[in-house]
C-alpha positions as CSV (number, residue, x, y, z in Angstrom):
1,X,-48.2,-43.2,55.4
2,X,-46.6,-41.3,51.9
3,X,-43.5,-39.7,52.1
4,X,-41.9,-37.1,49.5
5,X,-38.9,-35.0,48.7
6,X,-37.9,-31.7,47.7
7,X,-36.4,-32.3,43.7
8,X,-36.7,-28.8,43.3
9,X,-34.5,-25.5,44.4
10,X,-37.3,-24.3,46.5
11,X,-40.9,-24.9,47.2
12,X,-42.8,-22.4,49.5
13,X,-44.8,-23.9,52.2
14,X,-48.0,-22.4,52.4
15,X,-50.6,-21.5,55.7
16,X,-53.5,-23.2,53.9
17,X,-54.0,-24.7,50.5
18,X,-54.1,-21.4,48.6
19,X,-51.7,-20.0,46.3
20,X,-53.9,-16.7,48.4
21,X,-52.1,-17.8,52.0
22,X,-49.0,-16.7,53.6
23,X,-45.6,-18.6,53.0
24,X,-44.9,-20.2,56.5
25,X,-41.8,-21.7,55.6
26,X,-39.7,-23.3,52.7
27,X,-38.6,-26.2,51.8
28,X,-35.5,-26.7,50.0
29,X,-33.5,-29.2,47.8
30,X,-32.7,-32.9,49.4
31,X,-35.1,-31.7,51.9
32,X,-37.8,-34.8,53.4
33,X,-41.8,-34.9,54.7
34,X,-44.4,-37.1,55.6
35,X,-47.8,-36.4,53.5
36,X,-51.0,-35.6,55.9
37,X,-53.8,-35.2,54.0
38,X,-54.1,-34.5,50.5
39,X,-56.8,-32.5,48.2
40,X,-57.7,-32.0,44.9
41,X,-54.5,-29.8,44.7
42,X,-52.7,-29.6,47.5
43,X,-51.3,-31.5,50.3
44,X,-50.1,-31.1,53.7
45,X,-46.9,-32.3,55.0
46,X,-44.5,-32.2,58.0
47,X,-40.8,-31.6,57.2
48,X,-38.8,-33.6,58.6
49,X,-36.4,-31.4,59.9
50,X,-38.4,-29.6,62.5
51,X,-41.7,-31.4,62.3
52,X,-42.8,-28.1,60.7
53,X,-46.5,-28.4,59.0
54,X,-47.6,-26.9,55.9
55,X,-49.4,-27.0,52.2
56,X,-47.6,-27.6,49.1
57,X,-48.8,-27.3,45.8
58,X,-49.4,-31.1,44.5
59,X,-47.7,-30.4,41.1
60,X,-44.4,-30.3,43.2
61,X,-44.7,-33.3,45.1
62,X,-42.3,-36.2,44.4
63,X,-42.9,-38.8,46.1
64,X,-41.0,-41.7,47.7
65,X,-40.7,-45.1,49.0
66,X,-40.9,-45.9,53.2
67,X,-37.4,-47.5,52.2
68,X,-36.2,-44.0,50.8
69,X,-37.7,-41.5,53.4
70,X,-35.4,-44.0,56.1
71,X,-32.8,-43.6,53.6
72,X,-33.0,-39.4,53.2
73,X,-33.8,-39.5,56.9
74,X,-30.5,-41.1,58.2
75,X,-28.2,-37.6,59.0
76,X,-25.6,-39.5,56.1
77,X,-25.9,-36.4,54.3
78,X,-23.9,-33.8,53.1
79,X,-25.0,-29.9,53.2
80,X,-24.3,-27.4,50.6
81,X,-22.0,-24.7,51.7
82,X,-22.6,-22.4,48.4
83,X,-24.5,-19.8,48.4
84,X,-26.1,-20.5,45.0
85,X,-24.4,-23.9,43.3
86,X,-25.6,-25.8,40.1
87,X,-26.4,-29.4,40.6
88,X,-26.4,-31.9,37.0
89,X,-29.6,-34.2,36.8
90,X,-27.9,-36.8,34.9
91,X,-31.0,-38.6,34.4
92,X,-32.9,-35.9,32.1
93,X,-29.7,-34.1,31.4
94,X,-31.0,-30.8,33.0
95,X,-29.2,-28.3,35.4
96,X,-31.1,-26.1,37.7
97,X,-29.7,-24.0,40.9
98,X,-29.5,-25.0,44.3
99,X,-29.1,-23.1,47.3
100,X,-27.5,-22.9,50.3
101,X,-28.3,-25.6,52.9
102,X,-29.7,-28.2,50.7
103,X,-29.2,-31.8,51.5
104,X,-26.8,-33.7,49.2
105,X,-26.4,-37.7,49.3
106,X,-23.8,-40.1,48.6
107,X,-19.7,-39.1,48.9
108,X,-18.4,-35.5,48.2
109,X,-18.1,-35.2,44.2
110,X,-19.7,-38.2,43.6
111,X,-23.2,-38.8,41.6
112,X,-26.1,-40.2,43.9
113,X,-29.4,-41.2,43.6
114,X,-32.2,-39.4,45.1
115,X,-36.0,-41.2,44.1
116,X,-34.5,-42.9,40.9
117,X,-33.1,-39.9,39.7
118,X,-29.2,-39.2,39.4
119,X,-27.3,-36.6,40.7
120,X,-23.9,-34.9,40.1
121,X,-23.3,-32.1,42.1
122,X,-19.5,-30.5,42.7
123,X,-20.1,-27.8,45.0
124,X,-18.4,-27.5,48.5
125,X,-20.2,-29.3,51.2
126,X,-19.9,-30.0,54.8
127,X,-21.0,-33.1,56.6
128,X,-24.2,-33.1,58.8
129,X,-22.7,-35.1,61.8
130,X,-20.2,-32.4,62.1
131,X,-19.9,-31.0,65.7
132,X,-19.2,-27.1,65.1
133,X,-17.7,-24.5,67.4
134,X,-19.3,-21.1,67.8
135,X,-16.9,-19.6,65.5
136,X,-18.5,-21.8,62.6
137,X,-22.2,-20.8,63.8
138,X,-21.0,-17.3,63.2
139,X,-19.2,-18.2,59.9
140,X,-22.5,-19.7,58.4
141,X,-24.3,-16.8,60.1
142,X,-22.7,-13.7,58.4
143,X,-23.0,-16.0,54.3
144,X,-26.5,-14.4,54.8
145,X,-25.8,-11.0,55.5
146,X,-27.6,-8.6,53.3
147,X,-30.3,-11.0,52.8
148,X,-33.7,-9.3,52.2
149,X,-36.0,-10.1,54.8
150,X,-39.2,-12.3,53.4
151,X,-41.3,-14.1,55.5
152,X,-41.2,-17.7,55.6
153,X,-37.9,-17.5,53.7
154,X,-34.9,-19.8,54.1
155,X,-32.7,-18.7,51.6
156,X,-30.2,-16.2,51.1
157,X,-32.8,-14.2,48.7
158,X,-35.2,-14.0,50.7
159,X,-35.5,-14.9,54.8
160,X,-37.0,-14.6,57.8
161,X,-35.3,-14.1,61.5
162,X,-36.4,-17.9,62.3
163,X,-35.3,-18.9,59.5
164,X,-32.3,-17.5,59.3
165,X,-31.4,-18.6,62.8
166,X,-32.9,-22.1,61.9
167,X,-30.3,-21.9,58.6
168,X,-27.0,-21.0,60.3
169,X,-27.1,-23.7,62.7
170,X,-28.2,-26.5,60.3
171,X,-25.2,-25.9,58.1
172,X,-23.2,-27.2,61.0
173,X,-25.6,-30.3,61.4
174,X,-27.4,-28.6,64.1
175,X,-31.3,-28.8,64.2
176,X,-33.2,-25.9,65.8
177,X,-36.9,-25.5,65.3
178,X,-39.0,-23.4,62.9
179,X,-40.4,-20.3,64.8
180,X,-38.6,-18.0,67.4
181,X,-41.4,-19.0,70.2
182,X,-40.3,-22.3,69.3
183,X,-36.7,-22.1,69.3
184,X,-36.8,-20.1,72.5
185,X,-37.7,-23.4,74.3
186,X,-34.0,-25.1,73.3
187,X,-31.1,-25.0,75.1
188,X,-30.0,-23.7,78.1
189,X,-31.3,-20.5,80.0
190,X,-28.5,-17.8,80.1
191,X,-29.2,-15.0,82.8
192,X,-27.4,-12.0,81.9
193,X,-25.9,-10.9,78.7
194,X,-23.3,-10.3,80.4
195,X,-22.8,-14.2,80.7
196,X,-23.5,-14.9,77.2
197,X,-21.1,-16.0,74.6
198,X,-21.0,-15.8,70.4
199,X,-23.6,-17.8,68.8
200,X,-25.9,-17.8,72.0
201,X,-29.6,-16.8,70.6
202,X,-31.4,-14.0,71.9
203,X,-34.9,-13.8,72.1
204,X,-37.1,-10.2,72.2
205,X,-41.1,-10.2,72.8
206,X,-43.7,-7.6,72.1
207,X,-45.5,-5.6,74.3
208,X,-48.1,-8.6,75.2
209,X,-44.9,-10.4,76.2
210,X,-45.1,-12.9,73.0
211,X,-41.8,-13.9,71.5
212,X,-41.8,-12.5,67.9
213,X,-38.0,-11.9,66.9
214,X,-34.4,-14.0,67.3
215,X,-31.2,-13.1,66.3
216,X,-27.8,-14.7,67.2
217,X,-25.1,-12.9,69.3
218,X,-21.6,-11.9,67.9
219,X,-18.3,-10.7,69.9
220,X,-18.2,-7.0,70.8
221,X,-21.9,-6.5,71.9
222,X,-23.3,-7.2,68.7
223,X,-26.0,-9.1,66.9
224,X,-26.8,-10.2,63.3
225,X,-30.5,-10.9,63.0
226,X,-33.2,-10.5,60.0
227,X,-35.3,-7.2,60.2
228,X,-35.7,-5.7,57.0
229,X,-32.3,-7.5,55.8
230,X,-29.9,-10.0,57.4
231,X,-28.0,-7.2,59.6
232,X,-25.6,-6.6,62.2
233,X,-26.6,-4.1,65.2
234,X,-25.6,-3.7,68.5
235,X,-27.3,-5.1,71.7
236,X,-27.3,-4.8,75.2
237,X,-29.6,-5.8,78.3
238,X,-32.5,-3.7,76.9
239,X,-31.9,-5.1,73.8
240,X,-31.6,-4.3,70.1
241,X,-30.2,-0.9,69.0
242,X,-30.3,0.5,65.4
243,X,-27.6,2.9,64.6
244,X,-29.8,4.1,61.4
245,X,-33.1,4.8,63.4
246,X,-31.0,5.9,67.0
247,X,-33.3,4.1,68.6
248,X,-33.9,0.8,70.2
249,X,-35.7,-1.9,67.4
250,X,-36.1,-5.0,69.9
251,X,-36.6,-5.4,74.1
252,X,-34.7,-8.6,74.9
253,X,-36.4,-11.5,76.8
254,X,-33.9,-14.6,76.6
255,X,-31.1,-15.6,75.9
256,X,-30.4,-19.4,75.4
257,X,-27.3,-21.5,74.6
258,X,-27.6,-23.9,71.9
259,X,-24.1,-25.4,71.7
């Protein structure tokens, strides 16, 4: 079994091993996988996070030791709470940007190593053992709004309403999986919206009943969620309503609670 690391801001995640294929998902800095299969240029991993599989381009593989991976695996880590931070290879004496949500190892402030390279990174952070109220779901939820919608995105330039969902709760150490079908089979069942609280996700289907869209629920009968952008609408029991288009965007299906 090979296991590798994301050394690098961002690597898109790819359907198939084509440059040609959608972007399922992304992988960002400090970020873990277990290698598949590998081709001439391209292999296939599973992030480690959500067990997530996907092709990345070979060229931005980095590789690491069994040792390492149970290292990088441990939850000891910290999590970037910037929206865009630089981190200091001390190494090669290069900077380069990382984003929000990236995985940073070692103590607060201090340099660390990450497969024989070293670190230095002085952004603010929070730890990824943290147990988080719904007030801080909704914290880390609204550092994206405005973010364009991109699918497969996990970043505040560009991101999807999985993703974005799947973002807000891991900066408070809290591991959802990738797609909405998928996420809608955590937590508990919550009946009426009426009984739901901030932070609970709701979950809206299409008209052959397949969940296709998330978003997490604010105070006030209100929702942030990616469609177009990371923005805030108002819901209700029929769902999703768009002040812009006067018109209802979503049907709801589920609502589950997550912490």
């Amino acid at each position: 079994m090979s296991y590798g690391v994301c050394e690098y801001s961002v690597i898109p995640v790819r359907k198939e091993a084509s440059h040609k294929t959608e972007m399922v998902t992304q992988l960002i800095f400090g970020q873990s996988y277990t290698i598949l299969v590998k081709k001439k240029d391209w292999v296939q991993i599973k992030i480690t996070d959500d067990n997530y599989e996907g092709w990345i381009e070979v060229k931005q593989v980095n590789q690491i030791s069994e040792q390492e991976f149970k290292y990088v695996t441990s939850n000891k880590y910290l999590i970037s709470t910037d929206l865009v931070q630089v981190i200091t290879n001390l190494t090669t004496n290069s900077i380069f940007p990382i984003l929000l949500g990236s995985h940073i190892y070692g103590e607060e402030n201090k340099p660390f190593f990450l497969n024989k390279q070293e670190y230095q990174y002085n952004g603010a952070v929070a730890s990824s053992a943290q147990k988080n109220d719904q007030a801080k779901i909704i914290e880390n939820a609204l550092m994206y709004h405005h973010a364009p919608y991109l699918w497969g995105g996990k970043t505040p330039f560009g991101i999807d309403c999985s993703g974005f969902v799947q973002m807000a709760y891991h900066l408070s150490g809290i591991k959802l999986l990738r797609d909405a079908s998928q996420q809608a089979s955590q937590g508990e069942t919550i009946n009426l919206i009426s009984d739901a609280s901030p932070a609970d996700l709701c979950f809206f289907d299409n008209e052959e009943g397949e969940i296709t869209h998330v978003g997490i629920l604010l105070p006030h009968s209100k929702i942030i969620h990616a469609s177009g952008c990371v923005r805030i609408d108002s819901i209700d029991h029929q769902g999703i309503y768009n002040s812009n288009t006067q018109s209802y965007s979503h049907k709801l299906r589920l609502i589950k609670k997550i912490i």
